[in-house]
GUPA-836186 format. One line per 8 residues: number of its first residue (from 1); their letters; for each residue x, y, z of C-alpha. Coordinates in steps of 0.5 Angstrom, whole numbers, plus 500, padded with zeros to 3 digits. Last residue first. Example, Ala and Ser with C-alpha at 12.3 -4.5 7.8 and 13.67 -1.06 7.14 Angstrom:
GUPA-836186
2	SA	527:498:514; 525:491:516 .
end
This chain:
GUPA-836186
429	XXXXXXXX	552:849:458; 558:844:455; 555:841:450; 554:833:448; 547:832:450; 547:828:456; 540:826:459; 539:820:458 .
421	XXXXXXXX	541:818:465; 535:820:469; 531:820:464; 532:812:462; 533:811:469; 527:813:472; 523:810:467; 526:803:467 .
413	XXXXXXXX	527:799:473; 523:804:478; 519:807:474; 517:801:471; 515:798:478; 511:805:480; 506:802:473; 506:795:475 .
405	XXXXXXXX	503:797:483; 498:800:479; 496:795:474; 496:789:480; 491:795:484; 493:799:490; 489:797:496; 495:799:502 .
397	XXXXXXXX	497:794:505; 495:787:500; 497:791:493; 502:797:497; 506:794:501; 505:786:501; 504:786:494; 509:791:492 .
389	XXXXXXXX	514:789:497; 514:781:494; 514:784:486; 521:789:488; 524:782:491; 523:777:486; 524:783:481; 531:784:485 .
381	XXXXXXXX	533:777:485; 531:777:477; 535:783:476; 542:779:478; 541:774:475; 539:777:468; 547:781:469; 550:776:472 .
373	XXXXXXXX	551:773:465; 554:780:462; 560:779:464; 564:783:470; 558:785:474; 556:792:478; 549:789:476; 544:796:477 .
365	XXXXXXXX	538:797:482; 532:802:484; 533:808:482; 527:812:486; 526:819:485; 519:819:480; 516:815:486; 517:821:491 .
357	XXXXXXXX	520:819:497; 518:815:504; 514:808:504; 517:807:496; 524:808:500; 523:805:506; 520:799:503; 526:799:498 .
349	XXXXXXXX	530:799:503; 528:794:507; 527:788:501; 534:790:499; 538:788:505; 534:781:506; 535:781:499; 542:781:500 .
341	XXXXXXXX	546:787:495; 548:791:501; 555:789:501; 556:790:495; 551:796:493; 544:796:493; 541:801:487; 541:809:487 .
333	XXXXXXXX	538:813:492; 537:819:488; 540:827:491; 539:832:486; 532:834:490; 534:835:497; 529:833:502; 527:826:502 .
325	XXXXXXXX	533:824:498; 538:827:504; 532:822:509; 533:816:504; 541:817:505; 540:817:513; 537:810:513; 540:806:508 .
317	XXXXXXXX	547:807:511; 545:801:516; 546:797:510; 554:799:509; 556:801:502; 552:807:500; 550:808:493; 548:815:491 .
309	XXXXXXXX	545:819:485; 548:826:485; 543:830:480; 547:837:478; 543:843:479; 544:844:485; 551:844:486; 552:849:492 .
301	XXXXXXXX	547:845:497; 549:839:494; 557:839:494; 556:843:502; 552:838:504; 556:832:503; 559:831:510; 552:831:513 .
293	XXXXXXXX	553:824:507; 555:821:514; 561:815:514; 562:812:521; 560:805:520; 566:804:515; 565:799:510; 570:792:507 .
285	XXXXXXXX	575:790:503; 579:785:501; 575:780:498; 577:783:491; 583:778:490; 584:774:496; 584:775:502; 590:776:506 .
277	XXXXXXXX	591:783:505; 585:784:510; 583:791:511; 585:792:504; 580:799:501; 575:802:506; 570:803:502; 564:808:503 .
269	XXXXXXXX	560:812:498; 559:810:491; 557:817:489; 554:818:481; 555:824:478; 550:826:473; 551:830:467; 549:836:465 .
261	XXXXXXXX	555:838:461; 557:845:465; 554:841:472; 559:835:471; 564:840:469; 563:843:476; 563:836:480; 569:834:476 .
253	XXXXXXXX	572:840:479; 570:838:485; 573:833:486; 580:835:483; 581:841:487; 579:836:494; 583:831:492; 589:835:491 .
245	XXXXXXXX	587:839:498; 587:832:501; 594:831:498; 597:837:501; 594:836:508; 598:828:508; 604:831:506; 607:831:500 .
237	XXXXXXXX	612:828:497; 615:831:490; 614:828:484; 614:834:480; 606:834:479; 606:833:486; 609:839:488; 605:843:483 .
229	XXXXXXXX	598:840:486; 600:842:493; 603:849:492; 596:851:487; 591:847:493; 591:852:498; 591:859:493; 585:856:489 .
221	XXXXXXXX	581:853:494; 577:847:493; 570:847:496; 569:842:500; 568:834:499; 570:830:506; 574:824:503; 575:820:511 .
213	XXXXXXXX	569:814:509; 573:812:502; 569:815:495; 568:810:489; 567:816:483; 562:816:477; 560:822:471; 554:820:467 .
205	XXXXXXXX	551:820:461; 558:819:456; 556:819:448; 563:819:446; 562:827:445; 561:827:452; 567:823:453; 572:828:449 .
197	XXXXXXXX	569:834:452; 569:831:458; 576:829:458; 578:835:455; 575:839:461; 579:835:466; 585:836:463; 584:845:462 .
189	XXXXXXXX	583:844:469; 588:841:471; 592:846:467; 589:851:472; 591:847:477; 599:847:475; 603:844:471; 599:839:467 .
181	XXXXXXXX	602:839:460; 596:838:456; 595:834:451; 588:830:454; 589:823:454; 598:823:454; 597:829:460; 592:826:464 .
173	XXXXXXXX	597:818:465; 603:822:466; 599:825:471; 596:819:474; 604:816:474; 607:821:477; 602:819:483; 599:825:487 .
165	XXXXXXXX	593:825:483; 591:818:486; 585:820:490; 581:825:485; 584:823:478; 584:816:480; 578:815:482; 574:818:476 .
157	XXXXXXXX	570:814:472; 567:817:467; 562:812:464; 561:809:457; 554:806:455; 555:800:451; 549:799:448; 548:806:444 .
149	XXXXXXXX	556:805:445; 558:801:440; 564:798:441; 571:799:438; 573:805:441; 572:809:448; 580:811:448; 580:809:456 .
141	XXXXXXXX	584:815:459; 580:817:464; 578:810:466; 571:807:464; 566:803:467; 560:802:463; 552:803:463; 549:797:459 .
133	XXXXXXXX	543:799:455; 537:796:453; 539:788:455; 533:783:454; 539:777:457; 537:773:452; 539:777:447; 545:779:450 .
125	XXXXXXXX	547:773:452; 546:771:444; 550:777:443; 556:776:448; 556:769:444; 556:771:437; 562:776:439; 567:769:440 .
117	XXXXXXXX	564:763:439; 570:759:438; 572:760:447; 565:759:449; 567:754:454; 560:753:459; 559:748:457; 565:743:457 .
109	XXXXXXXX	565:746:464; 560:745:466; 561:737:464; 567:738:467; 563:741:475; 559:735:476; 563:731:480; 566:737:484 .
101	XXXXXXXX	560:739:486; 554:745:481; 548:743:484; 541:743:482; 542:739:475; 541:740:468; 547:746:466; 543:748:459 .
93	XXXXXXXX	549:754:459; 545:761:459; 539:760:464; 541:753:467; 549:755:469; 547:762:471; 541:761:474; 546:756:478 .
85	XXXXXXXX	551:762:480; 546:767:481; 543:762:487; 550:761:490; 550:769:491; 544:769:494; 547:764:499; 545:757:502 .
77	XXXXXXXX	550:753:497; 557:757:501; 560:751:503; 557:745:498; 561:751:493; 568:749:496; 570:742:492; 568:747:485 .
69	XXXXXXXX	573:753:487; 579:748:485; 576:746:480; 575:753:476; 582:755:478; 584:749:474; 580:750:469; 583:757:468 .
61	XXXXXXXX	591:756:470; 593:757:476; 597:764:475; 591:769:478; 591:765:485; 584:761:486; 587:755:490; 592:759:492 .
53	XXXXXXXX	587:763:497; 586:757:501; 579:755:502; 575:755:509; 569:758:508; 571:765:508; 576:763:502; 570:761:498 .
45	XXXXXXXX	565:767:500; 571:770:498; 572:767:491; 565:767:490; 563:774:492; 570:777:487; 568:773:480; 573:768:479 .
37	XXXXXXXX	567:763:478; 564:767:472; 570:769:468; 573:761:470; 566:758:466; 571:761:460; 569:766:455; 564:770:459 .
29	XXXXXXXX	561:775:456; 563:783:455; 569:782:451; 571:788:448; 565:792:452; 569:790:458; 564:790:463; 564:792:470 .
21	XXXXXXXX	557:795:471; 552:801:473; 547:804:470; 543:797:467; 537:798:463; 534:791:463; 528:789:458; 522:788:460 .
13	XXXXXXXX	518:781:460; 521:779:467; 517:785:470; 510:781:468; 513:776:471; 515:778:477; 508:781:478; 505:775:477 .
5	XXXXX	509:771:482; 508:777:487; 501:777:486; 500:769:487; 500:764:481 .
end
């Protein structure tokens, strides 16, 4: 076996402590094989083939869709995506063959259906899985219940307070979460502080947002932004300088919470959302090369005493966020998000991360997935790359033994995490 086989191997022993998903902890697991092949990579990688968007439309019924989108997989089989898929089918569903086509497609189908099984399925899946803990996505006004959330860790998620706080809607939404009639900034401050009281005690480690390329984080001012924010309140337009101060007093409110119960806020910088309508559903957006985290520093200088692991949406991003890890200390490289999650992506990352920053900062990856199937095959692609820069870069480069090669691994996948994010403790400083 080569150094980078025995190095996977021993990583594949480990369990997974993943900080960033989309499961929905009621029905974490994939019922239907439709669940699986609705995930956004395949149905766009399928429509940028070729595939029309109507053959995956939400109102086609399960089996349909998942036929429909099997004539296309011959056209996208070289992708990484592709290879999660097959893990996927063999791992978890005992699929014998190497092509999911449309010949094959209903006897995986047939297998994959674990509509009967119910909760005994997510936890096979689970288990298999060697799950520690799954970070969840929950919005503001999730209740937070039914789950047990030692597992199934929830997450504040933030958008909508920050960038659709105008909306009515969003509003009516805070106060039915909180109690509390919002009807000027020091109401939303109120707001905020109750939705952290709330998650924190739900057993909350982190504060999440996805932030468009033209958000510049500033200090709120107070007298700037008590006009706009009553006016939204009221239903009332707004200009485009009013909506930004909104923006602004929420984000960093959150920050200042997320200073007050030490917890960290993760930035997932970059999203430029619908720049192709016709696409098909989560295949419409894309990045913005003109991004900069120079626009953050004035967020890290003033909250340095909160951790901000960041994700930047654009590969060539990857350098300018190790140089902001390098230098401030609550700044994180976390993970390789979307469209950087490639091997080739990572592969370059992950050098120039291990080559530059202290070991004890590095975050190395997080599923972003819908069930809990692509979680295994997701991590393994990363191990596969992690085992493959260790050998070459530090055993056969720099002399480093198999054992201490290991031990930066771990610390990448499990014990940076672990502290980083296990840090929440139920109080306000």
């Amino acid at each position: 076996m080569t150094i980078e086989g025995e190095l996977f191997a021993e990583m594949a022993r480990w369990p997974i402590y993943d900080p960033h998903s989309h499961i929905d902890p009621h029905r974490p697991a994939a019922r239907h094989l439709d669940e699986v092949l609705g995930y956004h990579y395949y149905t766009e990688l399928a429509h940028s083939a070729g595939m029309p968007a109507d053959l995956v439309a939400p109102g086609l019924d399960p089996e349909t869709r998942a036929r429909n989108l099997a004539m296309w997989l011959d056209r996208i089989d070289t992708t990484v995506q592709y290879s999660w898929l097959i893990e996927i089918a063999r791992t978890f569903h005992r699929f014998p063959h190497d092509r999911i086509t449309p010949s094959s497609i209903g006897e995986l189908l047939d297998l994959a259906d674990h509509r009967k099984d119910g909760d005994a399925w997510d936890r096979e899946v689970w288990t298999a899985t060697r799950l520690e803990a799954v970070f969840l996505t929950n919005d503001f006004d999730d209740p937070l219940e039914g789950w047990d959330t030692s597992q199934y860790v929830p997450c504040l998620r933030t958008d909508d307070l920050v960038l659709r706080l105008h909306e009515p809607r969003t509003i009516e939404r805070l106060r039915a979460a909180t109690g509390v009639e919002v009807h000027d900034l020091a109401g939303l401050r109120s707001a905020i502080g109750k939705l952290f009281e709330r998650f924190v005690g739900r057993g909350a480690r982190a504060c999440a947002i996805s932030l468009p390329p033209d958000f510049l984080p500033r200090r709120a001012t107070p007298r700037r932004a008590v006009t706009p924010i009553r006016k939204a309140i009221h239903g009332m337009d707004l200009r485009p300088d009013e909506r930004e101060e909104i923006r602004c007093a929420a984000f960093w409110t959150l920050a200042e919470f997320c200073a007050d119960y030490r917890l960290p806020f993760d930035l997932m910088i970059g999203p430029v959302r619908n720049v192709y309508p016709a696409g098909v559903a989560g295949g419409r957006d894309l990045f913005d090369r003109r991004v900069s985290l120079h626009d953050y520093r004035e967020l890290f200088n003033h909250f340095s005493g909160v951790t901000f692991p960041v994700s930047t949406l654009s590969p060539d991003a990857a350098a300018e966020l190790v140089a902001y890890s390098w230098i401030f200390p609550n700044v994180l490289p976390m993970g390789h998000w979307w469209y950087s999650n490639v091997p080739a992506f990572i592969a370059a990352d992950l050098r120039a991360r291990i080559q530059a920053l202290p070991k004890v900062k590095l975050l190395g990856y997080y599923s972003d997935a819908y069930k809990l199937e692509f979680i295994l095959p997701k991590f393994n692609m990363y191990r596969r790359v992690l085992a493959g820069v260790l050998a070459d870069e530090a055993i056969r480069g720099r002399g480093w033994t198999a054992e201490q090669a290991l031990e930066v691994a771990r610390l990448i996948l499990l014990d940076n995490p672990r502290r980083v994010f296990g840090r929440g403790d139920g109080a306000a400083s």
